[in-house]
C-alpha positions as CSV (number, residue, x, y, z in Angstrom):
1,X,73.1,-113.8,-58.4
2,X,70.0,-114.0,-60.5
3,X,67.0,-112.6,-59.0
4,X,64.5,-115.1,-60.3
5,X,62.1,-116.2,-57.9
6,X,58.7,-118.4,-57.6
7,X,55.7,-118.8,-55.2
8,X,55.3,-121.8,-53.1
9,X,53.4,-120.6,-50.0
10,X,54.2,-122.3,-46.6
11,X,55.9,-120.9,-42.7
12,X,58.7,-118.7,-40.7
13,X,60.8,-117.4,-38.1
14,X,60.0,-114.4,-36.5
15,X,58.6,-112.3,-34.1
16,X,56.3,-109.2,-34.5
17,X,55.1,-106.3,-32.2
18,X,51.3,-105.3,-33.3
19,X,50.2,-102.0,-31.4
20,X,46.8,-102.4,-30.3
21,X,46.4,-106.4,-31.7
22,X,49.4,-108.0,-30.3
23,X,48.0,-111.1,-27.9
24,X,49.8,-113.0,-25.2
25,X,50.0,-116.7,-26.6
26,X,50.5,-118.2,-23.6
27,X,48.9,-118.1,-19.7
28,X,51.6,-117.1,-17.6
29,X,51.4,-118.6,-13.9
30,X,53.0,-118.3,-10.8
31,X,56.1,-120.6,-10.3
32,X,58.6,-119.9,-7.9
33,X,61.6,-120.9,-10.1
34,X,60.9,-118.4,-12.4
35,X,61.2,-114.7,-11.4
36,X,58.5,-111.7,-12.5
37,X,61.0,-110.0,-14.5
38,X,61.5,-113.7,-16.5
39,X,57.9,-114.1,-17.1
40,X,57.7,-111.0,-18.5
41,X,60.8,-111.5,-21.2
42,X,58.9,-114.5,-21.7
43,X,55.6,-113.0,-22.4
44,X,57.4,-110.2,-24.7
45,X,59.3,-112.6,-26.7
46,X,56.3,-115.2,-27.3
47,X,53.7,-112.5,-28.1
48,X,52.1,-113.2,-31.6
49,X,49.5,-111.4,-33.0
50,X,46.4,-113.1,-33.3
51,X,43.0,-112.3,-35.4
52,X,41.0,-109.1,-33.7
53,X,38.0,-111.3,-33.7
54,X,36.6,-114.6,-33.8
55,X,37.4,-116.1,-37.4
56,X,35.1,-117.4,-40.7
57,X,36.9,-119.5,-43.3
58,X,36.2,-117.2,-45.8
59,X,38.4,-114.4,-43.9
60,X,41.4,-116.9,-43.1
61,X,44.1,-116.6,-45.3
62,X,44.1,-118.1,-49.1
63,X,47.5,-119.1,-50.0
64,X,46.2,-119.0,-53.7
65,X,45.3,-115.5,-53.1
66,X,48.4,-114.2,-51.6
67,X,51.6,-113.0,-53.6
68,X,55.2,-111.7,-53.3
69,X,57.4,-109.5,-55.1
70,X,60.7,-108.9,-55.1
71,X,62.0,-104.9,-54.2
72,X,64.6,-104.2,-57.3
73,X,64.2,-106.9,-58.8
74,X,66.3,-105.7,-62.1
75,X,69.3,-104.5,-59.7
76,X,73.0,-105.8,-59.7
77,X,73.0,-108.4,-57.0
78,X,76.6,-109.5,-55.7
79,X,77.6,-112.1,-53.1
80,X,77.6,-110.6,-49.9
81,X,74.7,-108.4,-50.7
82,X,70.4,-109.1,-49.8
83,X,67.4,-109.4,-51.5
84,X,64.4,-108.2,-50.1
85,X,60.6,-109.7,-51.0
86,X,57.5,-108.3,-49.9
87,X,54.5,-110.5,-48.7
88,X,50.8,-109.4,-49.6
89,X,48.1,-111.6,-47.8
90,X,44.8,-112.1,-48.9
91,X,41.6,-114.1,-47.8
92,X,39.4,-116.6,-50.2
93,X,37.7,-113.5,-51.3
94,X,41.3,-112.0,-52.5
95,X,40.4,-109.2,-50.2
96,X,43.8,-107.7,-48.9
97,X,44.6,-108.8,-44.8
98,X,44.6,-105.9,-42.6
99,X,46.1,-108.0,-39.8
100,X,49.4,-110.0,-39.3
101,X,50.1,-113.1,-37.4
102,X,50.4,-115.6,-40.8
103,X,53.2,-117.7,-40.2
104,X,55.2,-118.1,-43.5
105,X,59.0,-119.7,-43.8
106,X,61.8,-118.1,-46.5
107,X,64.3,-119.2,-48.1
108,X,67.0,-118.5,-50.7
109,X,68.1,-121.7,-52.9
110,X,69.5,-123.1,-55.7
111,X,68.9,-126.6,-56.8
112,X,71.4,-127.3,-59.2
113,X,74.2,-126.3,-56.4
114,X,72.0,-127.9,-53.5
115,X,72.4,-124.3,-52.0
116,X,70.5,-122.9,-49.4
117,X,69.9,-120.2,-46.7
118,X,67.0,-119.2,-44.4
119,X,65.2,-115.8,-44.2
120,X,63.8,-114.2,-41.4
121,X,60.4,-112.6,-42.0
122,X,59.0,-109.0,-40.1
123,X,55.3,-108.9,-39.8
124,X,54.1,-105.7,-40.4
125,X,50.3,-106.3,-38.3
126,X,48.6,-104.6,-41.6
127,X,48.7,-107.7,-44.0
128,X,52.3,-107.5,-45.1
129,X,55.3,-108.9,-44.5
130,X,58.8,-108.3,-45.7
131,X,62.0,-111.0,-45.9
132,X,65.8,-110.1,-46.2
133,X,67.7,-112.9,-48.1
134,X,71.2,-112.8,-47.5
135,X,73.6,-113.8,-51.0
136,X,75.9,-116.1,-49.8
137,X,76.9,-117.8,-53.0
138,X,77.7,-117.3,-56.7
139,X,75.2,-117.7,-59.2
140,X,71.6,-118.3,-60.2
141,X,69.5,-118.5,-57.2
142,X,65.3,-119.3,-56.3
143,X,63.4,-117.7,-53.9
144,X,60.6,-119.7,-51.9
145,X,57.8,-118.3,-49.6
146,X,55.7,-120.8,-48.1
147,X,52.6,-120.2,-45.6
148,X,52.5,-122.8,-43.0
149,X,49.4,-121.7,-41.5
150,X,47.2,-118.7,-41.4
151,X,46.6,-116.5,-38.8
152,X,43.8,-118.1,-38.0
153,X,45.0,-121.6,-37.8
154,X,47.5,-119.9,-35.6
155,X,44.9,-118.6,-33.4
156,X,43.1,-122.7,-33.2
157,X,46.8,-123.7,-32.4
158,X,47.1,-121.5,-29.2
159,X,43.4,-122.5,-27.6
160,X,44.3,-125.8,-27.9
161,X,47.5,-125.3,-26.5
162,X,47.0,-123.7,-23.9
163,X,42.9,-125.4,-22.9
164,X,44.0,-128.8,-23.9
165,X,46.6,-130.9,-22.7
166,X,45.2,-133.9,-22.8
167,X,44.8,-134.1,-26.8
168,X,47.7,-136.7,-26.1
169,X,47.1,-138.9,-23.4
170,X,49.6,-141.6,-22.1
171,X,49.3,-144.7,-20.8
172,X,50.2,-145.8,-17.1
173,X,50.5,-150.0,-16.7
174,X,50.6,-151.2,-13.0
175,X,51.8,-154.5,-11.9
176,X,51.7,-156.5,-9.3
177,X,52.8,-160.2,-9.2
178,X,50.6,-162.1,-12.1
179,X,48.3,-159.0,-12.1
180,X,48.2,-156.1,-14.6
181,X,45.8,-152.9,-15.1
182,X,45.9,-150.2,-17.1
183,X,44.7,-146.4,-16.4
184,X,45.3,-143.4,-18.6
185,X,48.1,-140.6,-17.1
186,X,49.3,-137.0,-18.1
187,X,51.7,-134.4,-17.0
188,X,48.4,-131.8,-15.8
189,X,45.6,-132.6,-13.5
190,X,43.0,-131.6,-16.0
191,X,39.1,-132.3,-15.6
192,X,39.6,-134.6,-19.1
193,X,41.8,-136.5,-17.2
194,X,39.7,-136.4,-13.5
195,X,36.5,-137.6,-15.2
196,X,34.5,-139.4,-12.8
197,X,36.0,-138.4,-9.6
198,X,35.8,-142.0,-8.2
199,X,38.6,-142.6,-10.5
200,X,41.2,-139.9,-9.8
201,X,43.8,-139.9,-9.1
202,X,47.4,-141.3,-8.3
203,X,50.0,-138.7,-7.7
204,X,53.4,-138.4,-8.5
205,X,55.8,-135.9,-7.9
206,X,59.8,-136.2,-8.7
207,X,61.4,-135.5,-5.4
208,X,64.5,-133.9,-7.3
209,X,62.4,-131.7,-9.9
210,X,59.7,-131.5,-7.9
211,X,57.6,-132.3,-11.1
212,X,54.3,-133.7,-11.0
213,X,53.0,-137.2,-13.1
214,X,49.0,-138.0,-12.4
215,X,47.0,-141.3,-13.4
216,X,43.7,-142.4,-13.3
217,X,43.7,-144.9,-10.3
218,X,43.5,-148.3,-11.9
219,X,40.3,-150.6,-10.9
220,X,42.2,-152.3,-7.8
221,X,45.7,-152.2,-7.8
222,X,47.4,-149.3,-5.6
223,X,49.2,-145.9,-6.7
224,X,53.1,-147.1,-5.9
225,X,52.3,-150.2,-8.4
226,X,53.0,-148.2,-11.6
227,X,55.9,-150.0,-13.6
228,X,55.5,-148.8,-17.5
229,X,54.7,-146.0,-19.3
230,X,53.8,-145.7,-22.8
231,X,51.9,-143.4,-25.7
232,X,48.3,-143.5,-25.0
233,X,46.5,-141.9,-28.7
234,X,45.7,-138.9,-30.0
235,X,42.1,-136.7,-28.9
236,X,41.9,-133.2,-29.5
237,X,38.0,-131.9,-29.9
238,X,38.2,-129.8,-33.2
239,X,35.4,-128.5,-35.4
240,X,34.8,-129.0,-39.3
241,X,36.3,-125.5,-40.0
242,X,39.4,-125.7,-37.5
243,X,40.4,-128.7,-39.0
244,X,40.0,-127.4,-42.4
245,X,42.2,-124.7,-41.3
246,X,44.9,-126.6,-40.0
247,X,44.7,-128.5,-43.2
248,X,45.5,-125.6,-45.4
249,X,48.4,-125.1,-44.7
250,X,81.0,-121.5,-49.7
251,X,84.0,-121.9,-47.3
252,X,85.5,-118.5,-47.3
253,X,82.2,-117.0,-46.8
254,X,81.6,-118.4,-43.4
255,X,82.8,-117.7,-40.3
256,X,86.4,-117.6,-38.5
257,X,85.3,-118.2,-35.6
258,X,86.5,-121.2,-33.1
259,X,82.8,-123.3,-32.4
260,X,83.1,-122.3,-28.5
261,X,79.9,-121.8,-26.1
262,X,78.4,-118.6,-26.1
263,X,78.2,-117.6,-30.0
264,X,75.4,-115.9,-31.0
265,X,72.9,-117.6,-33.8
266,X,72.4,-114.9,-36.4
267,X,69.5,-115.2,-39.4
268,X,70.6,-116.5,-41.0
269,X,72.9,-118.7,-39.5
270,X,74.4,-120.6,-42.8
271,X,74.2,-121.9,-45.9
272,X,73.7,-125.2,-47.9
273,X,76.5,-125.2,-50.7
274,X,76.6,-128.9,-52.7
275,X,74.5,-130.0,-49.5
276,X,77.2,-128.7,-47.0
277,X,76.1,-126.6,-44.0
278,X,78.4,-123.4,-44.3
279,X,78.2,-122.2,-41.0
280,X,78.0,-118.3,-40.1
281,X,78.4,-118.7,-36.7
282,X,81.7,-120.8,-36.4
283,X,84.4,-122.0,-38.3
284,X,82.5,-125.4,-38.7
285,X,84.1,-128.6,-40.4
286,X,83.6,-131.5,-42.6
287,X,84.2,-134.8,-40.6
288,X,83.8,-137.2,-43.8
289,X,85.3,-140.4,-42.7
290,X,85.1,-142.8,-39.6
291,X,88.8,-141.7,-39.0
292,X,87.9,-138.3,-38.5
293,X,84.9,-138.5,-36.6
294,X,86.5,-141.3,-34.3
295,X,89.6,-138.8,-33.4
296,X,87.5,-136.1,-32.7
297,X,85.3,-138.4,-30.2
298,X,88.4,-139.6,-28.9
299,X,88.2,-140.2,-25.0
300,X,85.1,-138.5,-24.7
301,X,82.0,-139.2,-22.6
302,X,79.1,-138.1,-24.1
303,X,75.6,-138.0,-22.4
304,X,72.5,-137.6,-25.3
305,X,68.9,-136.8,-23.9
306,X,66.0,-136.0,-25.9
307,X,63.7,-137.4,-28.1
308,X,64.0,-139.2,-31.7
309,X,65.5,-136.1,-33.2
310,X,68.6,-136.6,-31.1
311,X,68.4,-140.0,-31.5
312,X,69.5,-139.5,-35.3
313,X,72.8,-138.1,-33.9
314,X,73.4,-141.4,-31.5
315,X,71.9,-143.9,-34.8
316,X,74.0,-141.3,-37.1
317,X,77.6,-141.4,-35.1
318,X,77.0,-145.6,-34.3
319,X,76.7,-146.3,-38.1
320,X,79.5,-144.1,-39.4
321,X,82.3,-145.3,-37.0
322,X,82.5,-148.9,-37.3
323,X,84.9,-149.0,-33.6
324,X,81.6,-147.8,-32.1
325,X,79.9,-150.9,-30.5
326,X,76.3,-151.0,-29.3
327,X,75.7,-151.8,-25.9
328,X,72.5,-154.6,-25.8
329,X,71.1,-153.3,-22.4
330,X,67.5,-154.3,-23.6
331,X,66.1,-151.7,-23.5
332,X,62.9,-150.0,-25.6
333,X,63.8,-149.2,-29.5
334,X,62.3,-146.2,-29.3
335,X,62.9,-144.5,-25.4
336,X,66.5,-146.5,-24.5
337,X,68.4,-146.3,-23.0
338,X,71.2,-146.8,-25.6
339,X,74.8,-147.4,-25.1
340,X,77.5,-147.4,-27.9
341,X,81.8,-147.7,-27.2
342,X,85.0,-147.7,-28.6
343,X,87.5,-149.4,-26.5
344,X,90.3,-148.3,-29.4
345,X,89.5,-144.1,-28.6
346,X,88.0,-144.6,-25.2
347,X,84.7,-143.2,-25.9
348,X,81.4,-143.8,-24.6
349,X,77.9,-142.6,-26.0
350,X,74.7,-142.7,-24.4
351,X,71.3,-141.7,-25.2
352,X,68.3,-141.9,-23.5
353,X,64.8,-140.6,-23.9
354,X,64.0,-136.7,-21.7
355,X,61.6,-138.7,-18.9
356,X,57.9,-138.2,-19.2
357,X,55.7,-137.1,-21.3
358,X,56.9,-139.3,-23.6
359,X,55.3,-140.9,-26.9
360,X,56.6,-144.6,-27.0
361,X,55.8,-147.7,-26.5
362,X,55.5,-149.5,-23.6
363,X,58.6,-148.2,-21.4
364,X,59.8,-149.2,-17.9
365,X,59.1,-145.9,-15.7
366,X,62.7,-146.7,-14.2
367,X,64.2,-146.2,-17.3
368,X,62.4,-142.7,-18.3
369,X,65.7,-140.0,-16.1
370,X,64.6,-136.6,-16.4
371,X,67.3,-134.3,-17.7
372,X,67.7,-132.3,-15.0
373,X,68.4,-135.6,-12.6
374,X,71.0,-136.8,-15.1
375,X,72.7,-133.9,-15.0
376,X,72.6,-133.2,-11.7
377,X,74.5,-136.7,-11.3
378,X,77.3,-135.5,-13.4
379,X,80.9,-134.7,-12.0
380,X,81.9,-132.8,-16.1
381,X,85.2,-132.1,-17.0
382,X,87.1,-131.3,-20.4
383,X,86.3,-135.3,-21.3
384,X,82.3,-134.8,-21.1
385,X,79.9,-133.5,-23.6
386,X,76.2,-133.0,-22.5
387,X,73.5,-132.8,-25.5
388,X,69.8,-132.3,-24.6
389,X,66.7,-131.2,-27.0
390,X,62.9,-131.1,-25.7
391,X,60.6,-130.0,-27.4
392,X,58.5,-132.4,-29.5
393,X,56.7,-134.1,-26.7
394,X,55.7,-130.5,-25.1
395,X,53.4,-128.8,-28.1
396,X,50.0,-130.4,-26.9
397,X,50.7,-128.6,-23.4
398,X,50.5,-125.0,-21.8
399,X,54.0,-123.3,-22.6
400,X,53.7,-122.6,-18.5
401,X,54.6,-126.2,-18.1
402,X,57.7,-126.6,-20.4
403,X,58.8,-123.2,-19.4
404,X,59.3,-125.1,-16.0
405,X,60.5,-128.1,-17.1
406,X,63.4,-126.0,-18.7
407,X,64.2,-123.9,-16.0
408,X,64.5,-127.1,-13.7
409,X,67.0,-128.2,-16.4
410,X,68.6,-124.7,-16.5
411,X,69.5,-124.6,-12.7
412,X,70.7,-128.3,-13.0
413,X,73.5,-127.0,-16.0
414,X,74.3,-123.6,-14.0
415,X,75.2,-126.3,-11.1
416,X,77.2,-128.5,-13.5
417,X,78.9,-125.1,-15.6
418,X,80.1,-124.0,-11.8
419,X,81.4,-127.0,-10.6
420,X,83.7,-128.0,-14.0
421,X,83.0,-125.3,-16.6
422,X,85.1,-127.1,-18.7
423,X,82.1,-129.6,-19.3
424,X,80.6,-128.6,-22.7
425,X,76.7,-128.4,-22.6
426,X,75.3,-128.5,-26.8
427,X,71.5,-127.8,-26.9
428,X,69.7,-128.8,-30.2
429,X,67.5,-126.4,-31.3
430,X,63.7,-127.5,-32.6
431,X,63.3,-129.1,-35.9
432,X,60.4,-128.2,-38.5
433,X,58.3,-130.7,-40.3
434,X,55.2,-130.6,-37.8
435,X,52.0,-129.6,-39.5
436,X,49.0,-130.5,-37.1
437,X,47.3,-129.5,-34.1
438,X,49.5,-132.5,-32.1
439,X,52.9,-130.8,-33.4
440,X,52.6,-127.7,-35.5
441,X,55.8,-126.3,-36.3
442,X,54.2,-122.6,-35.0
443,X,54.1,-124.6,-31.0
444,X,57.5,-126.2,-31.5
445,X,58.7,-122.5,-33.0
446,X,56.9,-120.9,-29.8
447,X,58.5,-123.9,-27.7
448,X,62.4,-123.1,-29.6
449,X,62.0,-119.2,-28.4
450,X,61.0,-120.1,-24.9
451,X,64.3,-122.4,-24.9
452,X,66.3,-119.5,-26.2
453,X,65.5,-117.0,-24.1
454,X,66.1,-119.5,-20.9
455,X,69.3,-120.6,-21.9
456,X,70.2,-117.1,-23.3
457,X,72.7,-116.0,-20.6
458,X,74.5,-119.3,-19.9
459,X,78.0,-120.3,-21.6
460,X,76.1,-123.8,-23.8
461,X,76.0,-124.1,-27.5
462,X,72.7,-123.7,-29.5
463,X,73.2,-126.2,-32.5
464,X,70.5,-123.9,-34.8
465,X,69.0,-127.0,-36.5
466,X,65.6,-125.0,-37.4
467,X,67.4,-123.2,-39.7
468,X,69.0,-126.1,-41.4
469,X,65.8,-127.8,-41.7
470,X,63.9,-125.0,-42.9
471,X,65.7,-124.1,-45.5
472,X,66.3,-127.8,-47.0
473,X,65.2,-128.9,-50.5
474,X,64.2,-132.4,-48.8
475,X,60.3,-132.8,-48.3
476,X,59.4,-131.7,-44.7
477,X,59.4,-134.0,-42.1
478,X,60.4,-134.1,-38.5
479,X,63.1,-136.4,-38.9
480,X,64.9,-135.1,-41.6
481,X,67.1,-137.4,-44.1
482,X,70.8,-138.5,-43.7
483,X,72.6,-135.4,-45.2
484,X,70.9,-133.4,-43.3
485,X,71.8,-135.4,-39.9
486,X,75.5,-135.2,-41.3
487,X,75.5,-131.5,-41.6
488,X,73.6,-131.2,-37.9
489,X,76.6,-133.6,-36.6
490,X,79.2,-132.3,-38.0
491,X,78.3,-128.3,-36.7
492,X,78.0,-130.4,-33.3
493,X,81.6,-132.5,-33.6
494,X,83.0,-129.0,-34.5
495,X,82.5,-127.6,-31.0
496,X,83.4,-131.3,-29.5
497,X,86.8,-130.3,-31.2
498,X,87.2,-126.4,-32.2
499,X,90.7,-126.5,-34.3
């Protein structure tokens, strides 16, 4: 394993504890589905440490400032073994950091063997960071250090989080008879939204998640009238230098294991080897042919929710089995909800968008289920599969509000696990490839450790797709290309069926 190496500069996994300069990242509120004691794991596990003071561009970190090294760098390294690289950070001035909270990504690779593995990185809260690269195959092998954003980008990021929601505004259409009017909507009651209070607002709560939906009231037609939802557009206030900131920016080594619920997602959690996922956690298979994959699905029920990330999976599974026929139910092309069967292997395969907020195009409200709802409706049993992600549509908003949302959908699955645990829940983790202040992949990290730490103590399966994302040669992008679908799949189809 040779221990050559090269500097990219771009972002990570990982949390850090900062004595003295270690901030909350998130306003914590009062919600009666969430305990004290839950709020407080929450607040431990999302703290980041954030500039001491207010920021200059010239003290934000300079990727072309910054370096790495490697520790030992003319040691023996053997499979099985680590490397281990050391970060420096430096501002435009190449004055050393004394302060953590950069957000870089690592990874081990090797082109020629399309070979990869992801590296968690410790920040040290003085300026430097350290990464442990596990060796997981034979041969030659790169390493890559990439800052996504500085600390100081990081520190834009949470403001706007958390005292903007309405950077992305949606779109409520009301009808009735001939007439149509339109009024903008969002999932908080903010004063962007109120604006003249003449105008606000209509009010809607879900009676079952006892989730809240508010619009402006349209110019004459009433509240109950609202039919569609769609994307509104994009808004967040930034200044010159915060958008400048935000600018810069092997079989038999994997696991034994049967892919059951329950197995804990190490770092790192596989390897690509010839672009095949090697899982760590599992004994995960290859399901190359429509043959394969139509056995495995084979008088199942599967239930898909999310956004277009999981819609890959549902496009991904109804292209590769030819049996697998789409459903017309015209429906949106981008929301659903899709259908897809194979009378030969009795399966049936649905997906539909998680329910408001939502970015897509004009969309019956009927047809936007929340998650928890759809479960809720659910008998389970050893036939049906239940995947979910969310994430994607939540980084313009308060963590507060998706910490909700996924405890509503947490008690919902409890219900489900009690009444058939034989009903197999998969959750699919967050995927990188954000890079702005609408979807940075810091909020969807922040968003993917909230999830975690929900779901921690109940029997589902975490399909780690961060990781195999990250660590990808592909270019980033949040819907990553076919192999890398394949690989996500088949980690998925080996839980479906655990041989």
């Amino acid at each position: 394993m040779s221990p050559s190496s090269y500097l990219i500069f771009n972002h990570t996994v990982f949390l850090s504890r900062c004595n003295g300069m270690t901030n909350t990242t998130f306003t914590a509120v009062s919600d009666p589905l969430i305990s004290a004691e839950e709020w407080e794991s929450l607040v431990k596990n999302l703290m980041w440490p954030l500039p001491p003071k207010a920021f200059s561009s010239t003290e934000a970190t300079d990727v072309t400032k910054c370096s790495f090294s490697i520790v030992n760098p003319d040691s023996n390294h053997t499979v099985g073994g680590f490397v281990d690289v050391t970060i420096k950070a430096r501002d435009a001035q190449a004055q050393d950091k004394t302060y953590g909270g950069d957000f870089f990504q690592a990874k081990l690779y090797n082109m020629e063997l399309k070979a990869s593995t992801y590296g968690a990185v410790t920040d040290h809260c003085n300026g430097t960071y350290t990464v442990r690269l596990a060796l997981l195959w034979p041969g030659p092998a790169k390493v890559s250090i990439r800052l996504v954003h500085s600390s100081e980008a990081v520190q834009v990021l949470c403001r706007q989080r958390e005292q903007d929601p309405d950077k992305v505004y949606f779109l409520g259409h009301f009808t009735e008879g001939d007439k149509q009017e339109t009024a903008i909507c969002n999932a908080q009651r903010s004063s962007r939204l109120v604006g003249d209070s003449k105008q606000c607002c209509c009010e809607y709560k879900d009676p079952y998640t006892e989730e809240y939906w508010w619009c402006r009231r349209p110019p004459s037609l009433p509240c109950q009238t609202l039919t569609y939802h769609s994307m509104g557009g994009y808004q967040a206030v930034l200044s010159e230098s915060e958008k400048t900131l935000l600018k810069s920016v092997i079989q038999s080594h994997g696991s034994q294991k049967k892919c059951l619920p329950g197995l804990h997602n190490p770092v790192p959690a596989g390897f690509y080897l010839q672009d095949h996922w090697i899982s760590l956690v599992c004994d995960s298979k290859r399901f190359s042919s429509a043959k394969q994959v139509s056995a495995c699905l084979n008088d199942k029920q599967i239930l898909m929710m999310g956004d277009s990330t999981l819609r890959q999976w549902f496009e991904y599974l109804e292209k590769t089995v030819p049996t697998l026929k789409h459903l017309d139910l015209h429906t949106s092309s981008k929301s659903g909800p899709f259908e897809a069967v194979d009378t030969q292997s009795n399966t049936r395969i649905i997906w539909r968008a998680h329910g408001i907020p939502i970015r897509t195009d004009k969309t019956p409200m009927a047809d936007l289920h929340y998650i928890a709802k759809e479960v809720d409706g659910l008998a389970g049993g050893p036939h049906s599969v239940v995947v979910f992600t969310i994430w994607a549509h939540f980084t313009t908003y308060p963590l507060a509000m998706y910490a909700h949302r996924l405890v509503v959908i947490r008690r919902a699955v409890a219900s489900l696990l009690r009444r058939s645990p034989s009903t197999l829940v998969v959750i699919k983790s967050a995927n990188t490839g954000y890079k702005d202040v609408y979807g940075s992949d810091w909020l969807s990290w922040q968003l993917d450790l909230a999830l975690r730490e929900i779901f921690r103590e109940l029997a589902v399966v975490l399909i780690d797709v961060w990781q195999m994302t990250s660590c990808h040669y592909s270019p980033d992008n949040i819907h990553p290309p076919h192999v890398v679908i394949q690989n996500e799949v088949d980690l998925f189809l080996s839980y479906v069926c655990p041989v």
